[in-house]
Each structure stands twice: as structure tokens, then as C-alpha cells.
PDB file of N, CA, C and O in Angstrom:
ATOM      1  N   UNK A   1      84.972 116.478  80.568  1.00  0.00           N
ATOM      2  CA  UNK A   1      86.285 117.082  80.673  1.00  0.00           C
ATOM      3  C   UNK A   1      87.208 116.132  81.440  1.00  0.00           C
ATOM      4  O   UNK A   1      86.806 115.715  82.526  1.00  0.00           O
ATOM      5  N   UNK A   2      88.843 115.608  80.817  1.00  0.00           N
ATOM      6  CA  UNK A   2      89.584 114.996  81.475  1.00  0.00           C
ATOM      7  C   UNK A   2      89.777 115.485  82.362  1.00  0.00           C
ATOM      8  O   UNK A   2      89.597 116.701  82.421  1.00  0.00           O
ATOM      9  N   UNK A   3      90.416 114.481  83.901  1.00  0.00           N
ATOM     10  CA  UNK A   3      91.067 114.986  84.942  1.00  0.00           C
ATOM     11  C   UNK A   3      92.271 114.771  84.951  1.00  0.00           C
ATOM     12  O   UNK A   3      92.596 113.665  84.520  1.00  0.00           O
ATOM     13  N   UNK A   4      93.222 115.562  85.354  1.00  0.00           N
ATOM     14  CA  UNK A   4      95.027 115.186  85.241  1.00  0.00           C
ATOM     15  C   UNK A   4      95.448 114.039  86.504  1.00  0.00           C
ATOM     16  O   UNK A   4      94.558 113.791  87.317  1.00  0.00           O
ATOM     17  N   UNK A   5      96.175 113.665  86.593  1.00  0.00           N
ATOM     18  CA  UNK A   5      96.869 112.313  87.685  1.00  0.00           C
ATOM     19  C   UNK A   5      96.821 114.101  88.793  1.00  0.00           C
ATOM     20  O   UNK A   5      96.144 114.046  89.819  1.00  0.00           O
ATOM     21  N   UNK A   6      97.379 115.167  88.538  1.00  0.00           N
ATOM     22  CA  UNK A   6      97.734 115.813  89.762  1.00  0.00           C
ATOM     23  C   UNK A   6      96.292 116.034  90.638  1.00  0.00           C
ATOM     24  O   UNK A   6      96.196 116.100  91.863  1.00  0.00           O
ATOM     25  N   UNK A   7      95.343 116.117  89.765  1.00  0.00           N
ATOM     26  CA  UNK A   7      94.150 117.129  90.415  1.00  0.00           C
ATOM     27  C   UNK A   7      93.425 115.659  91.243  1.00  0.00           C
ATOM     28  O   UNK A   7      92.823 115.848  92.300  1.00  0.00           O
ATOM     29  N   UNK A   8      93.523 114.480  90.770  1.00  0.00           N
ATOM     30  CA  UNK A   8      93.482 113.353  91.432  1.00  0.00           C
ATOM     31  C   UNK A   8      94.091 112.754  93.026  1.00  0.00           C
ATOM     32  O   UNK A   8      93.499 112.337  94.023  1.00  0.00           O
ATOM     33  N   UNK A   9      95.788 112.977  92.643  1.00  0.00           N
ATOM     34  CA  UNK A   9      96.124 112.824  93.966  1.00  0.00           C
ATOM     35  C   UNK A   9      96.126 114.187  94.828  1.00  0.00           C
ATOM     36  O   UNK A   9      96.161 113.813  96.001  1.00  0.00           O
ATOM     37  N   UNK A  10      96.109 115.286  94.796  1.00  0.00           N
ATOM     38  CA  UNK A  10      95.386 116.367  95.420  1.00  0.00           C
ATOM     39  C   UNK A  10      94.194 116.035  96.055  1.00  0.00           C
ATOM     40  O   UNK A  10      94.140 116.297  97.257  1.00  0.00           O
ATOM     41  N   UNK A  11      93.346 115.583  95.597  1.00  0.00           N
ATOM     42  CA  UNK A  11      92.249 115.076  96.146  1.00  0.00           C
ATOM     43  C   UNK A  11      92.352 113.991  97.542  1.00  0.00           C
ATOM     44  O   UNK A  11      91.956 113.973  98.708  1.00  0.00           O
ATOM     45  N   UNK A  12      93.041 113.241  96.729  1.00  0.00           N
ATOM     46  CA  UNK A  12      93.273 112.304  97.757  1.00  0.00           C
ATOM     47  C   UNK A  12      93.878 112.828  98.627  1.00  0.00           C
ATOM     48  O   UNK A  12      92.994 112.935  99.477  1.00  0.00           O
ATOM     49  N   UNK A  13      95.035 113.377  99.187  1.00  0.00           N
ATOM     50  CA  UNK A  13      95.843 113.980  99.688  1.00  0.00           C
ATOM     51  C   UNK A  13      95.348 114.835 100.178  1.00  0.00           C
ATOM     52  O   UNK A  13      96.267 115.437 100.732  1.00  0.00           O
ATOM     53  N   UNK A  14      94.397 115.366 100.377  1.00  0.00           N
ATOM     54  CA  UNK A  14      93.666 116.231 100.759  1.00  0.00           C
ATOM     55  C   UNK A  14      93.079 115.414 102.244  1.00  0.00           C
ATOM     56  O   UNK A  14      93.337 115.567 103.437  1.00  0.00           O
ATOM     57  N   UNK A  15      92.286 114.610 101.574  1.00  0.00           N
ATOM     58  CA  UNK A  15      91.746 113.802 102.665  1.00  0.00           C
ATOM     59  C   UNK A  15      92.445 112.623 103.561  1.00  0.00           C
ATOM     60  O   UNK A  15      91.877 112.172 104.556  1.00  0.00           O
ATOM     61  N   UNK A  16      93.610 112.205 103.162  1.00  0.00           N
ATOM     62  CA  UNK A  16      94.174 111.295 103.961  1.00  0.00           C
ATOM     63  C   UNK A  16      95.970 111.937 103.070  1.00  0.00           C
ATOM     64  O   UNK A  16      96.587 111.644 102.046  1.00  0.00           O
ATOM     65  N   UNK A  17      96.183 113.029 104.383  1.00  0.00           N
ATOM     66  CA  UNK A  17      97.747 113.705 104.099  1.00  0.00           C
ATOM     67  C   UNK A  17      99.055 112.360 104.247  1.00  0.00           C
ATOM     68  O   UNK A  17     100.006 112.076 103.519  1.00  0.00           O
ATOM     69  N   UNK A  18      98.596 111.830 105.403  1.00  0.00           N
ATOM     70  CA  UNK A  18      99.907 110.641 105.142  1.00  0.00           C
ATOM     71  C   UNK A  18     100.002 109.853 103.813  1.00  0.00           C
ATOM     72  O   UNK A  18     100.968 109.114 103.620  1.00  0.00           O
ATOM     73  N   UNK A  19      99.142 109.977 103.009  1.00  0.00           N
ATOM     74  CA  UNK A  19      98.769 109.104 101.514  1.00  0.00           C
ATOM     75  C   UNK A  19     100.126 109.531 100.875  1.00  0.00           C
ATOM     76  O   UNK A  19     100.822 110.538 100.739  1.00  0.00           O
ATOM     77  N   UNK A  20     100.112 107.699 100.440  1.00  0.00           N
ATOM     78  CA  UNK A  20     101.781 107.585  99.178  1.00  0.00           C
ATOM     79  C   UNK A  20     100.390 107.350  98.339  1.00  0.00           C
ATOM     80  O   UNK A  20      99.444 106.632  98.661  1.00  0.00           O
ATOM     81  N   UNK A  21     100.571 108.322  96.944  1.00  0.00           N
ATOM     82  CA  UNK A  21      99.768 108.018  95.984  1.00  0.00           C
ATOM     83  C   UNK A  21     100.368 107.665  94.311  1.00  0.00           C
ATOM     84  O   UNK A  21     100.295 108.659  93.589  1.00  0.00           O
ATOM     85  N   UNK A  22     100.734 106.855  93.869  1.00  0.00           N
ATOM     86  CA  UNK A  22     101.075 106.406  92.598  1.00  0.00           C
ATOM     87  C   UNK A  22     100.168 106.211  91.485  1.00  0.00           C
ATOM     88  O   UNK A  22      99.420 105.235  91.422  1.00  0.00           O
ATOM     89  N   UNK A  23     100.235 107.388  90.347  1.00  0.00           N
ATOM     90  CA  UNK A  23      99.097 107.637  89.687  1.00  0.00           C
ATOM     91  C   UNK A  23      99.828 106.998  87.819  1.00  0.00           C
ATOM     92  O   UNK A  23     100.836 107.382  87.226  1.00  0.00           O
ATOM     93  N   UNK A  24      99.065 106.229  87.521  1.00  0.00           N
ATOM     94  CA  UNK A  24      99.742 105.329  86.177  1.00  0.00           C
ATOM     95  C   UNK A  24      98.279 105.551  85.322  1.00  0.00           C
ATOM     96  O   UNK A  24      97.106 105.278  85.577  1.00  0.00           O
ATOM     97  N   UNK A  25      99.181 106.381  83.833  1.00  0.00           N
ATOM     98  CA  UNK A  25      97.842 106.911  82.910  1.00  0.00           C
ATOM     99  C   UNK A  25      97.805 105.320  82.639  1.00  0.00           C
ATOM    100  O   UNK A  25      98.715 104.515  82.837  1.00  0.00           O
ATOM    101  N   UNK A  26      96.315 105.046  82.058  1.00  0.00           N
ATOM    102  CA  UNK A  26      95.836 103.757  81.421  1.00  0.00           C
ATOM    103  C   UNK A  26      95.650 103.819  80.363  1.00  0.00           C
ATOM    104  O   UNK A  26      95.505 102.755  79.760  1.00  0.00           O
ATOM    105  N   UNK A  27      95.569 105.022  79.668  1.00  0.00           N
ATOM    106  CA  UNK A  27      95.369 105.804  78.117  1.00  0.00           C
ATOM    107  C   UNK A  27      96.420 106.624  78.487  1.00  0.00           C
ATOM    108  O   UNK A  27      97.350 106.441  79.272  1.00  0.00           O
ATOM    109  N   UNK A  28      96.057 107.719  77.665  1.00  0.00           N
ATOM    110  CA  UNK A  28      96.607 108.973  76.964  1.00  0.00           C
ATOM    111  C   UNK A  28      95.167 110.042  76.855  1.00  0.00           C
ATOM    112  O   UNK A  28      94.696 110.708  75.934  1.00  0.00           O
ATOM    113  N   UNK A  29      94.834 109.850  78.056  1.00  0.00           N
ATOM    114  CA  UNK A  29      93.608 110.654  77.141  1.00  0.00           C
ATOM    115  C   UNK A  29      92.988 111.196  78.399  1.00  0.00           C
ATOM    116  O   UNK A  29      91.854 111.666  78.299  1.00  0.00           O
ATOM    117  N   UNK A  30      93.839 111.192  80.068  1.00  0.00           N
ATOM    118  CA  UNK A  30      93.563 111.747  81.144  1.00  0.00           C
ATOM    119  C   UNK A  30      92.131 111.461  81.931  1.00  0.00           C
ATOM    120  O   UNK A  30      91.548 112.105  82.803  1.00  0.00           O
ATOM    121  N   UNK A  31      91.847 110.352  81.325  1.00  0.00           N
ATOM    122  CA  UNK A  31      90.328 109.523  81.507  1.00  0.00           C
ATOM    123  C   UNK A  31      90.153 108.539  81.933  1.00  0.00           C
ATOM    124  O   UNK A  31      89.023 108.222  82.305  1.00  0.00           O
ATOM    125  N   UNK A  32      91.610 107.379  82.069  1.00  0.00           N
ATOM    126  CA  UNK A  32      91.433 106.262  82.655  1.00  0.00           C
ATOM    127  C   UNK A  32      92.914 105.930  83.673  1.00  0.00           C
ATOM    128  O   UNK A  32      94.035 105.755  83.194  1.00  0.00           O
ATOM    129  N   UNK A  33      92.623 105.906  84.957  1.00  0.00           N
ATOM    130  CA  UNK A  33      93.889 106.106  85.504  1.00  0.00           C
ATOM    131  C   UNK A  33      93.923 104.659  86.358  1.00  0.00           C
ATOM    132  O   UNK A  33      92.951 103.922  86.519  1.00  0.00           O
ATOM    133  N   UNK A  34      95.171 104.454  86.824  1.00  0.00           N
ATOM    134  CA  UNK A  34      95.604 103.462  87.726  1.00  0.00           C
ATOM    135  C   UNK A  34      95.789 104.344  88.886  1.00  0.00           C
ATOM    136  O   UNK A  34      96.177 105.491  88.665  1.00  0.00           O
ATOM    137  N   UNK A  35      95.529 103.904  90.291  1.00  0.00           N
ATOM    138  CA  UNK A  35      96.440 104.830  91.486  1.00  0.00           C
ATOM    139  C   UNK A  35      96.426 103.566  92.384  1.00  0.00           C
ATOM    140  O   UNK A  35      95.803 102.509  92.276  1.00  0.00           O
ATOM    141  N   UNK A  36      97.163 103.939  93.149  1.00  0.00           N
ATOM    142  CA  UNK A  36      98.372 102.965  93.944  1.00  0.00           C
ATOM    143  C   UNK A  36      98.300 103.653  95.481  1.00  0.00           C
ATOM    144  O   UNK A  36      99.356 104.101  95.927  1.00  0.00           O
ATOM    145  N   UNK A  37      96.999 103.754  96.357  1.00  0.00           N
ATOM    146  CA  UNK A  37      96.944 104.582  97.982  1.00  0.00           C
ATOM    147  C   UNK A  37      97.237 103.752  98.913  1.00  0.00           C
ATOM    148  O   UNK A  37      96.623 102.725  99.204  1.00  0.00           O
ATOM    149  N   UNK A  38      98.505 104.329  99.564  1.00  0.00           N
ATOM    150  CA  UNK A  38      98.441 103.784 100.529  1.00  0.00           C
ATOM    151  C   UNK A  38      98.605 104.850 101.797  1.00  0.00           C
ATOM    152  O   UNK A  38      99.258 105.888 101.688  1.00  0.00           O
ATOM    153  N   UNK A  39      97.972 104.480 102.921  1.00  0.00           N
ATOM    154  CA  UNK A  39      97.403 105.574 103.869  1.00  0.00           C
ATOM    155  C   UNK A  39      96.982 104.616 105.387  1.00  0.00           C
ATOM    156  O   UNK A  39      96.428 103.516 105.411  1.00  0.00           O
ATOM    157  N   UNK A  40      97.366 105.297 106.360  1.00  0.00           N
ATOM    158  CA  UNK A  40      97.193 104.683 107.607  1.00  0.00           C
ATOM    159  C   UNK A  40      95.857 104.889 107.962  1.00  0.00           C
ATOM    160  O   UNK A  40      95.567 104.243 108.969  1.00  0.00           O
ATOM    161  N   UNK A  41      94.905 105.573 107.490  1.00  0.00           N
ATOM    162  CA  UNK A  41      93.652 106.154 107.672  1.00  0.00           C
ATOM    163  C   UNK A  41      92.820 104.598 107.038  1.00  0.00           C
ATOM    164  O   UNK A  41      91.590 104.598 107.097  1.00  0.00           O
ATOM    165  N   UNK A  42      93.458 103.459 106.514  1.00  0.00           N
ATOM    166  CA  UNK A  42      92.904 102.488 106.109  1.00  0.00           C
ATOM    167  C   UNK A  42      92.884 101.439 106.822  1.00  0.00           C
ATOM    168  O   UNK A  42      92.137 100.517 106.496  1.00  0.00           O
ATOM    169  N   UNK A  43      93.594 101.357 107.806  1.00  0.00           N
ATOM    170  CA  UNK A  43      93.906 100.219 108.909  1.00  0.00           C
ATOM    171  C   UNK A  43      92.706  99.788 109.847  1.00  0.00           C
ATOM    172  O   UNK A  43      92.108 100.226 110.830  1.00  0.00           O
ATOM    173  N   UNK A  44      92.681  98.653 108.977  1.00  0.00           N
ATOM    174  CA  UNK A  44      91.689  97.820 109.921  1.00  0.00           C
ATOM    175  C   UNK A  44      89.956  98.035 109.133  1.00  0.00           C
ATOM    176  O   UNK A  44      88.828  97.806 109.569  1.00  0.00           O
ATOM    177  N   UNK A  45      90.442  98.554 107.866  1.00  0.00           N
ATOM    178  CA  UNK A  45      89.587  98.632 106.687  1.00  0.00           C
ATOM    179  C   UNK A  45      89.187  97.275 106.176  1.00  0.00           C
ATOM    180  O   UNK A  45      89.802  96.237 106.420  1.00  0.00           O
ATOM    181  N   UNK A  46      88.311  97.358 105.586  1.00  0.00           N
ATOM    182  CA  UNK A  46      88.047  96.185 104.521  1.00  0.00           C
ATOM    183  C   UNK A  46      88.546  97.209 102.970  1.00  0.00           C
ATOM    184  O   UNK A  46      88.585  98.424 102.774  1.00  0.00           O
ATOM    185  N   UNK A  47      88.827  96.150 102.199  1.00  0.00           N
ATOM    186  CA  UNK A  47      89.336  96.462 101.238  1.00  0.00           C
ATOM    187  C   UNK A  47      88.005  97.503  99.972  1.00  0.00           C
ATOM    188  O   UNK A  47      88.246  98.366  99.127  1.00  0.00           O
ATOM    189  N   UNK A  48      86.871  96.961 100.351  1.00  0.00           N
ATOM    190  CA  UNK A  48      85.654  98.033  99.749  1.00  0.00           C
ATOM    191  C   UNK A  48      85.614  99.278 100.434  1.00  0.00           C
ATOM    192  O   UNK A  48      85.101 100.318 100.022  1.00  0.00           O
ATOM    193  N   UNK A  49      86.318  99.047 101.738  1.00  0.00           N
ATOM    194  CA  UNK A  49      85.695 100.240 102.996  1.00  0.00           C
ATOM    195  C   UNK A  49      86.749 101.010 102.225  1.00  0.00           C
ATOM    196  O   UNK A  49      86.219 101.962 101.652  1.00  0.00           O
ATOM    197  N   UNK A  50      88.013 100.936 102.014  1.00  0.00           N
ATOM    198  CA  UNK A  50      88.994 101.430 101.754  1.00  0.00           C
ATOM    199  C   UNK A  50      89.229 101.879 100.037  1.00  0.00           C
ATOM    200  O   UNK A  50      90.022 102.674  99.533  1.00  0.00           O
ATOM    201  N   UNK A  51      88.465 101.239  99.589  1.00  0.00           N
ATOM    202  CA  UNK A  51      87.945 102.165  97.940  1.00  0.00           C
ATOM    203  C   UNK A  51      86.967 103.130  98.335  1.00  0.00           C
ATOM    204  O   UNK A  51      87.377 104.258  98.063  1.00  0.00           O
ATOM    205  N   UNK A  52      85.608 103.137  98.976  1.00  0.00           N
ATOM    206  CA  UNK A  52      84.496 103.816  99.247  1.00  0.00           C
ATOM    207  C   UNK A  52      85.078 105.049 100.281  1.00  0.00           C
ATOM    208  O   UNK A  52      84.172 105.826 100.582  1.00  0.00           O
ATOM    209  N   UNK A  53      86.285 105.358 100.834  1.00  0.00           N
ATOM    210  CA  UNK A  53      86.728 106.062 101.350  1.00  0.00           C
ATOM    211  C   UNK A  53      87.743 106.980 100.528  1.00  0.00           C
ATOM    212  O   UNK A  53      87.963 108.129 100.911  1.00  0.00           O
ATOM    213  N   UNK A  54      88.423 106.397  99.267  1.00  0.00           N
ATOM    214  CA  UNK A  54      88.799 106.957  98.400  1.00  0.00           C
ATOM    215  C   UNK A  54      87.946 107.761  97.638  1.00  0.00           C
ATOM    216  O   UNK A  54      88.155 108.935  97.331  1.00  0.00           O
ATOM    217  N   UNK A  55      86.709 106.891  97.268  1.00  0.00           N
ATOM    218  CA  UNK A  55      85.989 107.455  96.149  1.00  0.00           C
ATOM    219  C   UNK A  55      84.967 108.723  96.385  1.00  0.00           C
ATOM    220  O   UNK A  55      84.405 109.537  95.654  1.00  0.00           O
ATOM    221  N   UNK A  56      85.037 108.418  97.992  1.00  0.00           N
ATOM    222  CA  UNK A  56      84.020 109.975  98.932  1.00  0.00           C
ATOM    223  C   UNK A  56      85.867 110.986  98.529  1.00  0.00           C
ATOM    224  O   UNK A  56      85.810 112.147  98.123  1.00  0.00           O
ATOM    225  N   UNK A  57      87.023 110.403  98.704  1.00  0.00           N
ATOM    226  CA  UNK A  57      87.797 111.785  98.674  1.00  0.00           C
ATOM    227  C   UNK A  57      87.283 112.515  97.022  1.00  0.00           C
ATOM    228  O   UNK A  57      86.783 113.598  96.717  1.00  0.00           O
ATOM    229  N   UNK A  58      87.476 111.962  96.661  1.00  0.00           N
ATOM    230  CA  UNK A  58      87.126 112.440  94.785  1.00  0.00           C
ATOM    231  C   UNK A  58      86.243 113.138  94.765  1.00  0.00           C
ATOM    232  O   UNK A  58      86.475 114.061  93.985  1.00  0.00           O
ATOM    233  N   UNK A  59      84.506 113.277  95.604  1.00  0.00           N
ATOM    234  CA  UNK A  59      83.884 114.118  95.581  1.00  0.00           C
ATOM    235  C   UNK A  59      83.428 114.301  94.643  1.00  0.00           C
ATOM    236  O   UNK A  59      83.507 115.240  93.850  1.00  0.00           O
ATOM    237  N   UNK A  60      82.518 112.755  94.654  1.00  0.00           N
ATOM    238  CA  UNK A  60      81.306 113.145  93.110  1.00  0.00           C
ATOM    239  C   UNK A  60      82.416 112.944  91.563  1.00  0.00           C
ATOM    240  O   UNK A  60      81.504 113.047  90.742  1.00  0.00           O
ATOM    241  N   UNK A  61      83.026 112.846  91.145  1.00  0.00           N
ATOM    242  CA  UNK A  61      84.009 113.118  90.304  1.00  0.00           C
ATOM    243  C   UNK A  61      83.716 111.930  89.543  1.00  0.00           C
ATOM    244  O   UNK A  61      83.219 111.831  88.421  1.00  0.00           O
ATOM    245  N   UNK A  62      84.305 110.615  90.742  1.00  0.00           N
ATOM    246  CA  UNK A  62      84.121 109.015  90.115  1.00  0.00           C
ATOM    247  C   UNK A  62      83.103 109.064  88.870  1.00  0.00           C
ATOM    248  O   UNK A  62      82.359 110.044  88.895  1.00  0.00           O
ATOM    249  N   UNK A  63      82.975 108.395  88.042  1.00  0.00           N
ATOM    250  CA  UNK A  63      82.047 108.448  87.037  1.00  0.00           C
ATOM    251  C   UNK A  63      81.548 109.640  86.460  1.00  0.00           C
ATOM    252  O   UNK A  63      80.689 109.588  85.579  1.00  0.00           O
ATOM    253  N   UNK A  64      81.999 110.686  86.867  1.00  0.00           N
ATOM    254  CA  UNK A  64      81.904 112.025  86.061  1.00  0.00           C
ATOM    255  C   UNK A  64      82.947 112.382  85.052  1.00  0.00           C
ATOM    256  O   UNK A  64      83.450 111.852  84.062  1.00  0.00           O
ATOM    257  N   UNK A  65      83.060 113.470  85.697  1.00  0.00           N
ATOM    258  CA  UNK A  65      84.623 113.975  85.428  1.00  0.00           C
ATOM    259  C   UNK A  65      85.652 112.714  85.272  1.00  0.00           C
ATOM    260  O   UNK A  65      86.275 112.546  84.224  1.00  0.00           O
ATOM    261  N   UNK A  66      85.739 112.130  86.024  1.00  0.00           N
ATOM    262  CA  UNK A  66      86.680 110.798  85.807  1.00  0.00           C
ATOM    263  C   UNK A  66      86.287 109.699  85.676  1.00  0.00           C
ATOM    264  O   UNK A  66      85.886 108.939  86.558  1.00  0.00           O
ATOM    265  N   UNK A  67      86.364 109.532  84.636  1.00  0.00           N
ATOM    266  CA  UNK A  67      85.530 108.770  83.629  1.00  0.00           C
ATOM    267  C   UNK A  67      86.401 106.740  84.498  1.00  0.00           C
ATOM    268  O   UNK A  67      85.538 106.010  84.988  1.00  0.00           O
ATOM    269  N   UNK A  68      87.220 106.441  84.522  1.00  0.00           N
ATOM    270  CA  UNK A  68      87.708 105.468  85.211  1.00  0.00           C
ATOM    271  C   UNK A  68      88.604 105.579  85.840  1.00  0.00           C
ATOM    272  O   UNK A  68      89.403 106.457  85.511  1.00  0.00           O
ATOM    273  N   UNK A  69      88.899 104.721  87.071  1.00  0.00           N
ATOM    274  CA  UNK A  69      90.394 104.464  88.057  1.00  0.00           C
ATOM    275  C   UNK A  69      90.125 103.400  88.506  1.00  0.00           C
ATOM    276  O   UNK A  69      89.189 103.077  89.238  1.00  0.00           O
ATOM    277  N   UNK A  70      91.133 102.670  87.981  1.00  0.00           N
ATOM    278  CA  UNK A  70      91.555 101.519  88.821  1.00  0.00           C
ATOM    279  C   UNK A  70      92.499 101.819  89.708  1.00  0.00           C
ATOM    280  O   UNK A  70      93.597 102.358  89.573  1.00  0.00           O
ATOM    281  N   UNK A  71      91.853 101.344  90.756  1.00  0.00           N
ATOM    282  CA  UNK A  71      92.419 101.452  91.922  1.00  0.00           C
ATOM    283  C   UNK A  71      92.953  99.945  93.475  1.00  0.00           C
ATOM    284  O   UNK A  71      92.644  98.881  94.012  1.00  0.00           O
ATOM    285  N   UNK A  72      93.792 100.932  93.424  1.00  0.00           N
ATOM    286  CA  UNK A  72      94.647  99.483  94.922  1.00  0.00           C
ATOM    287  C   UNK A  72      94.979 100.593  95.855  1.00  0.00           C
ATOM    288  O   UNK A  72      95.448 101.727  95.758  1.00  0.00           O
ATOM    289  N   UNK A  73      94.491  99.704  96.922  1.00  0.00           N
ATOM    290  CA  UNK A  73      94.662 100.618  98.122  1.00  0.00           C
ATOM    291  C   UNK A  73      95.365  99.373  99.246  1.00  0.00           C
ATOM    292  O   UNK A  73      95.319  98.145  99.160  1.00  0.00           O
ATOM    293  N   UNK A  74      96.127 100.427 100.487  1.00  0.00           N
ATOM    294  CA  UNK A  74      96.472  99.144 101.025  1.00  0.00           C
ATOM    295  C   UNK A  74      97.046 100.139 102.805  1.00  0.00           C
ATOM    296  O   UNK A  74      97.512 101.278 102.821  1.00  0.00           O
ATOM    297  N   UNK A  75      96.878  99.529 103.661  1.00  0.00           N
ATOM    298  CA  UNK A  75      97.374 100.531 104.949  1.00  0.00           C
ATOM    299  C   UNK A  75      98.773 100.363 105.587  1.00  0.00           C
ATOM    300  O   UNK A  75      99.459  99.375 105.851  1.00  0.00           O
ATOM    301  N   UNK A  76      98.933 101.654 105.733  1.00  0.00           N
ATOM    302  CA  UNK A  76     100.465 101.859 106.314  1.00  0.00           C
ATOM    303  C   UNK A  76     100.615 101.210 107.825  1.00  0.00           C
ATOM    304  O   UNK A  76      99.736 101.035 108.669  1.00  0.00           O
ATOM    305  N   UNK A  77     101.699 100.982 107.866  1.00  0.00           N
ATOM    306  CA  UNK A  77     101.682 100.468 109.379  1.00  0.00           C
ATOM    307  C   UNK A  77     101.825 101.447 110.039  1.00  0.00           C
ATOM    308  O   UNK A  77     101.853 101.365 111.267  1.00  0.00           O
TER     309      UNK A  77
END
């Protein structure tokens, strides 16, 4: 089952509320997304630490339900 860009950044947003999240379909088909996090909860991250902290917000989902996201993450000052 597709996931929508909303039920995505909800997620995120959930777990890191200061998050600017920019969600870009990669299809048409609610299965392959781009997102764009940026969040002060990343500062002083490594750039894996800071996907692997995204991908715990998703909650199992990654490779399920959401089949791909490319993703960029980056920290607020």
C-alpha cells in the first residue's frame, strides 16, 4: 500500500517538531519520494546518524509501506 508525502512528513514531524520538511513525488505512484529535513535535533550529526534518525521516525515503514525515499537531511542552526 502507497504512502502519501502527508502521512510521511507527519511522521517526521512528529519526532523532530522544529523539522522544515520538503516532500518531492519521484513517480506518481506515492511509492518513491524525495524529502528535504532539516531539523536542529541533527546538529553535530553525521550525515548517516542523521538518515538513521529519520528512518527510526518512519517506524518500520522504510522498505515496507514505503517502498523508496531519497532523502537529504541537513541541521538548523
Amino acid at each position: 500500500m502507497p504512502m502519501p508525502a502527508h502521512e510521511i512528513e507527519s511522521l517526521i514531524k512528529a519526532a523532530f517538531p522544529d523539522a522544515e520538511v520538503t516532500m518531492t513525488a519521484l513517480a506518481e505512484d506515492n511509492d518513491h519520494w524525495a524529502a528535504m529535513v532539516r531539523s536542529s535535533a541533527f546538529k553535530g550529526k553525521t550525515r548517516v546518524q542523521q538518515h538513521q534518525m529519520v528512518y527510526a521516525a518512519l517506524q518500520g515503514r522504510m522498505g515496507g509501506v514505503l517502498h523508496a525515499l531519497s532523502l537529504q537531511t541537513s541541521a538548523k542552526d
